[in-house]
Every structure is written in C-alpha cells, then in structure tokens.
N, C-alpha and C positions, 0 to 999 in steps of 0.2 A: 308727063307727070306720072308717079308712081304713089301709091297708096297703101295703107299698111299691109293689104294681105302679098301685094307683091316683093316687100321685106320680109314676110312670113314665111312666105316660098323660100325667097333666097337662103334667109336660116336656117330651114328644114334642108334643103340641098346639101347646105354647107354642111352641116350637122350631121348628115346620111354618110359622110366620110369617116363617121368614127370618132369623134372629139377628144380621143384619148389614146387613140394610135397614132403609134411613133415610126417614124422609119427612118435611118440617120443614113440618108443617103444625099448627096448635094448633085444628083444627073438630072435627075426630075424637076428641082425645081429651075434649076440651070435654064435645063431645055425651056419651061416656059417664057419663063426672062426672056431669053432668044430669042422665042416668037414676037413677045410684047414688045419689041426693040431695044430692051436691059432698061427699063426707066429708070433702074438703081443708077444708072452711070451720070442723069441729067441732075444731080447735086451733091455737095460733099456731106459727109455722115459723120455722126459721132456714133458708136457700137459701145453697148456695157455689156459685162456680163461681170458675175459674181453669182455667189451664195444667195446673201439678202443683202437687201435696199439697193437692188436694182430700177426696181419702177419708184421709188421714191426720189430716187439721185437721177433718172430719168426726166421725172416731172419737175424738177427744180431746177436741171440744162435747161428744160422748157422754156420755164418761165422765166431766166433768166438771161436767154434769145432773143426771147420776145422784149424785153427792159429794153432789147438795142435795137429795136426797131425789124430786128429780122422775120419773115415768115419763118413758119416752122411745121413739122410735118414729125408725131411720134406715133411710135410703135410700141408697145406693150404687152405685155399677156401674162396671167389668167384677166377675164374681164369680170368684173363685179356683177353686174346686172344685164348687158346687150354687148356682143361682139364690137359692134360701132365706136364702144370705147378704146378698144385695140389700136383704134386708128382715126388720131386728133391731126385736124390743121388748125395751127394759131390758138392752142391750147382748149378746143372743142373737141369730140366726138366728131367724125362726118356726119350728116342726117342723112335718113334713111335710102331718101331719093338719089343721093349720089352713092350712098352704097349699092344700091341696085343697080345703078348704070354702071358704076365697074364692074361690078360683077358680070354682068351683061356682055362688058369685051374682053374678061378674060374666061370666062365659062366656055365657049367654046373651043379656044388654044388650048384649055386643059384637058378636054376631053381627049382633043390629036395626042396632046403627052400620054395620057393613060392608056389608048388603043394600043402605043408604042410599047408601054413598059411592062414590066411580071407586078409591080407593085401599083395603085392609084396614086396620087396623088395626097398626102393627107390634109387635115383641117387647118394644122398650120402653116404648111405649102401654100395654101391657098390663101388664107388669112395675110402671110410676108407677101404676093406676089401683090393681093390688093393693095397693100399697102404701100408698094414700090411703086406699082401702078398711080394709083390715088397722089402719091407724093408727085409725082413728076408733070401730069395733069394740071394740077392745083395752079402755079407752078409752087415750091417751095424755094425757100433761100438754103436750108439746112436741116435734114434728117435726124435727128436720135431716136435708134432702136437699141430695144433691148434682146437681147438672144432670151428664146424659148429654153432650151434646155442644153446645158453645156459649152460650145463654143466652135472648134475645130468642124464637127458636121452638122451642123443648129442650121439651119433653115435659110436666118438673116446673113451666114458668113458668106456669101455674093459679093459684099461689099467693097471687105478690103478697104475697110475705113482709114480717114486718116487721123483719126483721132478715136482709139482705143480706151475704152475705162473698164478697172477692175474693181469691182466693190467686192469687201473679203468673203475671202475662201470658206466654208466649212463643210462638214460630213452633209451630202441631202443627194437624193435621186442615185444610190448607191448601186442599186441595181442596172445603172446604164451609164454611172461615169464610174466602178469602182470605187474601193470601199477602204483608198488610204487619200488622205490631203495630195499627196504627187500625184495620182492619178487623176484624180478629180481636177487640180490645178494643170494637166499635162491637156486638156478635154477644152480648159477655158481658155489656155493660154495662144489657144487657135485661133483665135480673132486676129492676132496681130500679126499685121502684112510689113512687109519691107516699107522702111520710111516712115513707119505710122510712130506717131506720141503716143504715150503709153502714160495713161495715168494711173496711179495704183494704189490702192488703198493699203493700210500696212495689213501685213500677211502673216500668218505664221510662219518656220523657217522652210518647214515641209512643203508649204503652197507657193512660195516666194520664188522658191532655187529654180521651178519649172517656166514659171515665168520670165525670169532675168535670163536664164539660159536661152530663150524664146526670141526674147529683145537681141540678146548678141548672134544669133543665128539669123537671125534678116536685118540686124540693123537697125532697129528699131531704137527712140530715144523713149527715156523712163524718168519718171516726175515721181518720187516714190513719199506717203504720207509717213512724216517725222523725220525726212531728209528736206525736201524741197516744197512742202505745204502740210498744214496742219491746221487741228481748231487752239488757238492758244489760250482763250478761255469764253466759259460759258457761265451764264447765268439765269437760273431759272426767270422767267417774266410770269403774267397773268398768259394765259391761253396757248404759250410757245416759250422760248428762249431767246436768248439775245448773247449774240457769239461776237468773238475777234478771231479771224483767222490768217494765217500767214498763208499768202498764194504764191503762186509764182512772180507775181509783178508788186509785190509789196504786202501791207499789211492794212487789211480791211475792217475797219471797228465799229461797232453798234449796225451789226447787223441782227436782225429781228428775224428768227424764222417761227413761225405758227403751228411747228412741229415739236413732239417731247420724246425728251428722250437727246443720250449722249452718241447713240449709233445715229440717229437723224443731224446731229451736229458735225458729226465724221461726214454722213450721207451729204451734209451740205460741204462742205471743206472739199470734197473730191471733184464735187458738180463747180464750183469756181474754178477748181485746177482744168478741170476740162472746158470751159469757156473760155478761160486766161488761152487754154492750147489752140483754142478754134480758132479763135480772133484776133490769136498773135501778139497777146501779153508777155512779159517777161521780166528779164531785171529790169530793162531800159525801159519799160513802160504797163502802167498799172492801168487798169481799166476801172470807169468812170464809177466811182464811189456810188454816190445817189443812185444811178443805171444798177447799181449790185442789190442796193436796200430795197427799192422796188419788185427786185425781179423775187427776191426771195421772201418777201413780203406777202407777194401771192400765192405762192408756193401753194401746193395742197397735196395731202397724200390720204385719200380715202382708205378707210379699212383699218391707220396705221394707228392705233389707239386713238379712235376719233369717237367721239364724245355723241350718242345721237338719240339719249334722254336725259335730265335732271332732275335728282330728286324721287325717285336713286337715281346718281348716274351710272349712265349704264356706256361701257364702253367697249367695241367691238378693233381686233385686236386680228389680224390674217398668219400672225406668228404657228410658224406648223413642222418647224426641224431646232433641235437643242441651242442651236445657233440665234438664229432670233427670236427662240422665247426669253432666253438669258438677255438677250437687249431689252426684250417687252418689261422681263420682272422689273433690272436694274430702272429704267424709266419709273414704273410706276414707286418701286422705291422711296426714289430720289425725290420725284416731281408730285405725287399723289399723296393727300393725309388722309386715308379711309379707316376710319374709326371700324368699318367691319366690311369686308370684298367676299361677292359670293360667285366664283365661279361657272360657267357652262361653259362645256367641253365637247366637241366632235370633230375625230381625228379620221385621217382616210388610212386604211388598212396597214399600209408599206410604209406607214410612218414610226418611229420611234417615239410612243406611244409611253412607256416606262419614264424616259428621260423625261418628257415635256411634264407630264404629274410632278418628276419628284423635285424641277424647276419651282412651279409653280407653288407646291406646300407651303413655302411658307409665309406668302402673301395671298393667301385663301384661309377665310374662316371654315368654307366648306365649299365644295363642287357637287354641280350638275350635270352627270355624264349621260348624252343622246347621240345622236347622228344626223348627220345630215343629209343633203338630196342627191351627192353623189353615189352612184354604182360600186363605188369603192370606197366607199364610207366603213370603217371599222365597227364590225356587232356593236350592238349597245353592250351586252353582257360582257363581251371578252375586252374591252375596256373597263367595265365596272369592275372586275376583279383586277386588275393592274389599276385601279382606285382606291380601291379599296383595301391593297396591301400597302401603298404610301400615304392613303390620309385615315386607315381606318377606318371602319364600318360606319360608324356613328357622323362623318365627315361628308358621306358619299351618298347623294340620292338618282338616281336611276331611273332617266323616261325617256320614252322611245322617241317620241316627236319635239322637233327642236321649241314651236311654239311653247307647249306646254313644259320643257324644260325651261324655257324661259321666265315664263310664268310663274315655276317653282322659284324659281332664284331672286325672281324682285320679291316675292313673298319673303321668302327668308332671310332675305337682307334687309328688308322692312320689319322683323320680326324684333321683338326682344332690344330696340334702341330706342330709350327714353327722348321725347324732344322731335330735333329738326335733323332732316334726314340727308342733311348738306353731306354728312361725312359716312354717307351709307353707298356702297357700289355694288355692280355689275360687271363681270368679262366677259363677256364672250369670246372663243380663241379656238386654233386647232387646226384651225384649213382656211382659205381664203375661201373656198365651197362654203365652208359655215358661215364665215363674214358677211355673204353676199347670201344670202340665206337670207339671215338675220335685218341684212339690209332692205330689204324687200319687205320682212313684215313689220319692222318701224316705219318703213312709207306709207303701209297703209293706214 
C-alpha cells in the first residue's frame, strides 16, 4: 500500500526535473522504452497532434472507445490539477497508488538512461514512458495520446501509430516549431509513419501541403475534413449542441455533445473519423448509431468554457494563442446571451498577449489583468499596458493576485445590473496555468 506522502515524493522527484524543460531529443526516451520492453508495442494507438483541441478531440476518442466496449489507456498534457490526470484507464486518472508503483519500475531504468547521457531525462520523458508503461500493465485494448509539443521529436512519436489525427494547425510554441504555418505543420506532420490513416482536420493551405506531402512520402492514406467527413449541421441545445455529421461510414444524426462551441463540433467530427479509422468503418459499413450518442454524450472537456459558478456565471476558458481564443469569442458569441461579461486575464510571458486582448474586446464590458502561479507568467504591469491600449484605461483594472482579480470581476459584473443576475458573466482565460489556477480556488 502507498499513501499520500509517498505520491508527494514521487511528484516532488518528478518535478525536480524541471517541468518546463524541453529537449527534442527521441535517444533518451527510446533507450528507456528498451529497458522497459517497448510497452508502447503491446497495443495499437491512436496519436493527435494539432494546434488546439487536441485534449478535447482526445477525450471524445475516449469516450467513444469506451461506448464499444473497449479498454482504453490516454495521455494528455498540460494537467489541470495532479499529473495523474495525464494518465486515464477507462476514462479515469490512475490513483495514486498505481502511480507510485510505476514509477517505482521505471525510476530506476531512468537513472541507467541519465548516467548514460549529456542530457537527463525530462518531465515529459518520464510522464510518456509512465504512461506507456501504465498502458501495457493495465492491459489496455487501445491507446490515445496526445503529442506534448510538435510532433516529428515529441516525446510520444515512439509509436508510429496507426491511426494519426491532426487537429488544425495554427501560429503557437513559435520559438521551438518556427514562426510560419509550413514549419509549424512540417514539426506535426512527423507523427505520421508508413501505413498509418491520417485523419485531418481542414488546414489552411500553408499547413496542409506539409502534411499531404508527408502522407505521399510514406504512404500514408488521408480522410481530410470537408472531403471525406465533416459536421454538416449544428445546433445550439441547453448545456452543449446537437450535430449531424458526415463520417467516413455514413451520416450520424442527433448527436448530442455537452460541449460549445463550432471548433468543439469540428473537435467532435475528426474524433468519429478517427474511430470510424480504428475499428474499421467506412463506405461499407457505419458504426453503431446509439454506440456514437452515448460515447459523445459523455464526453467532457474541463477547462473548455466550462461553467463552474451561476449567478454570475463565471466561466473558465484554457484558450492561450490567437487561434483558440478566436474559437472561445465565436462560441461565446453564438451560444452565450450575457447582458454584461467581465473579463480576467493571465497570460504566460511568450505568448501573444496583444492579439488574445484585441480578440477578446469586443465581447468584454471590461477586463481583469493578473497573473498567475506559473514562473513564466507575464508581469501584471507589462500586460496592463497592452490592456490598456485595446480597451482603454477606464476598461482595465489591474491586481496582482488571481484570487482577488477574481473577486474584482464578479463585483463588477454584479455591479450596475438592475434585477436577476442570469445574464451577468465571468471569463477567466489566458493559459491553462490560469484555468487550473482558478480551478482549485472554486473547489475550495
């Protein structure tokens, strides 16, 4: 039996690595796999990578694995709250105690790695190998990871999956994938091995040609959205949407997902093409209608404009690069009637910080610009002034600590509205660091 200081340890170990050093190297985590006996090789995988709605098109493979009866083993990252999230069987976290015992048989294989090399090991090395580990243990039936960061040298590309998903491309992590759509796309489009299905979200032209070029140079077959699957309509419901989508095996109607938003709608149409790919859907054969409602019925994506007070509602929102805060606005747009939305804002330094404001304007009556508890959390001040030039001085208030920015912002969205406070809001947004921030002190 283990108990929580012996999780405490583990995380502090794991943690001692640096949580935020990168090193795009694939020898190191190689050679652990080696030791461990490749446990990535004892199941087949489904691999994303993309932009955004990666972990959201992730947790909806999930749950729509699980609708057919499959075990299931994912990977994720950033975590909200505890690393454990990182790494679900059967749409759970592991608990603590099996985290501790894999770590336990790979902790010392990774030290042999580290002795070996000029570099350690880092957090997410370690993090994918539990994970591969953990999967193969378990046992699972089928794998979906999502790549850390890029693709071609991401930590997870061990796999050599056979079933590839791209969710779209856009400008983010510019300083380590480059700083044009081709590059960025030339980085992601390294997931995909000879043979593998390729599912792809639609791309712009710049991010697309890297990839298709990609697929003909190993052979790779491509299911591309608005050729071969798509959402062909949607409609807002109470608490989510209700879509018809065209898959590869036909046409699936009054599906229900409990997510908002038209990029969540996409996010779901690519996660059907990618189970249609697993389980061997196609023209000749559709997979089980009811088995689809279900699986996306459950569906959840914390963080993704999830609702977690009323009255104000206050909603927390992980959107942190131009790309999907422009999906966040259009959602709340479309789906949201907020008589008055008050903004809180904390961005992490290397982000584009100008764009996400002059996004957001004009569905903010005003903004709360703080920071939050990462290391590389953007000044409070050198945000206020890139605040303060797109909504205006009178628009912008300014505190150091996320609580009490919060705090300002249900006040002032409680301020000055006659009546019932149904159509009064909250954002929070900026970084998934803030989301998970914030998430912690609505728990308490």
């Amino acid at each position: 039996m283990t108990d929580r200081t012996d999780f405490a340890a583990v995380d502090a170990e794991l943690a001692a690595r640096g949580f935020t050093r990168m090193v795009f190297e694939l020898d190191r985590i190689e050679s652990l796999l080696d030791l461990l006996g490749s446990p990535q090789r004892a199941y087949p995988s489904i691999h994303l990578t993309g932009t955004n709605g990666k972990t959201s098109t992730a947790r909806m493979i999930d749950s729509l694995l699980r609708a057919f009866g499959l075990h299931t083993g994912r990977y994720t990252s950033p975590h909200l709250e505890s690393v454990r999230e990182r790494i679900s069987l059967d749409g759970e976290p592991v608990s603590e105690e099996r985290f501790v015992t894999m770590y336990r048989e790979v902790a010392p294989l990774a030290e042999l790695v580290d002795q070996r090399s000029s570099e350690p090991l880092t957090y997410f090395d370690m993090t994918t190998a539990l994970a591969f580990a953990t999967f193969a243990d378990a046992p699972v039936d089928v794998a979906v990871v999502e790549v850390g960061l890029g693709g071609a040298e991401d930590a997870t590309n061990v796999l050599q999956a056979g079933v590839a998903v791209l969710t779209p491309i856009g400008l983010d992590h510019t300083e380590w994938l480059g700083d044009t759509l081709e590059d960025i796309a030339l980085h992601k489009a390294g997931i995909i091995h000879k043979g593998a299905t390729v599912i792809a979200a639609a791309q712009e032209e710049e991010a697309a040609r890297p990839v298709l070029e990609r697929c003909a140079e190993v052979g790779a077959t491509v299911a591309r959205e608005g050729s071969e699957f798509g959402v062909l309509r949607r409609a807002v419901a109470v608490g989510g949407q209700v879509l018809t989508i065209q898959g590869l095996g036909g046409v699936y109607e009054e599906i229900f997902i409990p997510l908002h938003g038209a990029h969540q709608a996409q996010n779901a149409a690519v996660a059907l093409a990618a189970v249609e790919a697993f389980l061997g859907a196609g023209a000749r054969r559709q997979l089980d209608i009811e088995a689809v409602r279900e699986g996306f019925a459950a569906a959840t994506s914390p963080g993704r404009l999830e609702k977690v007070r009323t009255a104000p509602t206050v909603l927390l929102d992980g959107a942190h690069n131009p790309h999907g805060m422009s999906a966040t606005v259009t959602a709340l747009q479309e789906e949201f009637a907020f008589s008055k939305l008050v903004g809180v804002l904390a961005v992490l330094a290397d982000k584009d910080a100008a764009s996400l404001l002059e996004l957001l304007e004009p569905v903010l009556d005003s903004i709360v610009v703080t920071r939050n508890s990462s290391p590389r959390a953007m000044p409070t001040d050198e945000l206020a002034e890139l605040a303060r030039e797109v909504f205006g001085p009178e628009r912008v208030q300014v505190t150091e600590e996320l609580p009490d920015a919060i705090e300002a912002a249900v006040a002032e969205a409680e301020s000055d509205v006659p009546g019932e406070l149904a159509g009064v809001g909250v954002l929070i947004t900026g970084s998934v660091v803030t989301v998970a921030d914030a998430r912690r002190l609505f728990k308490r």
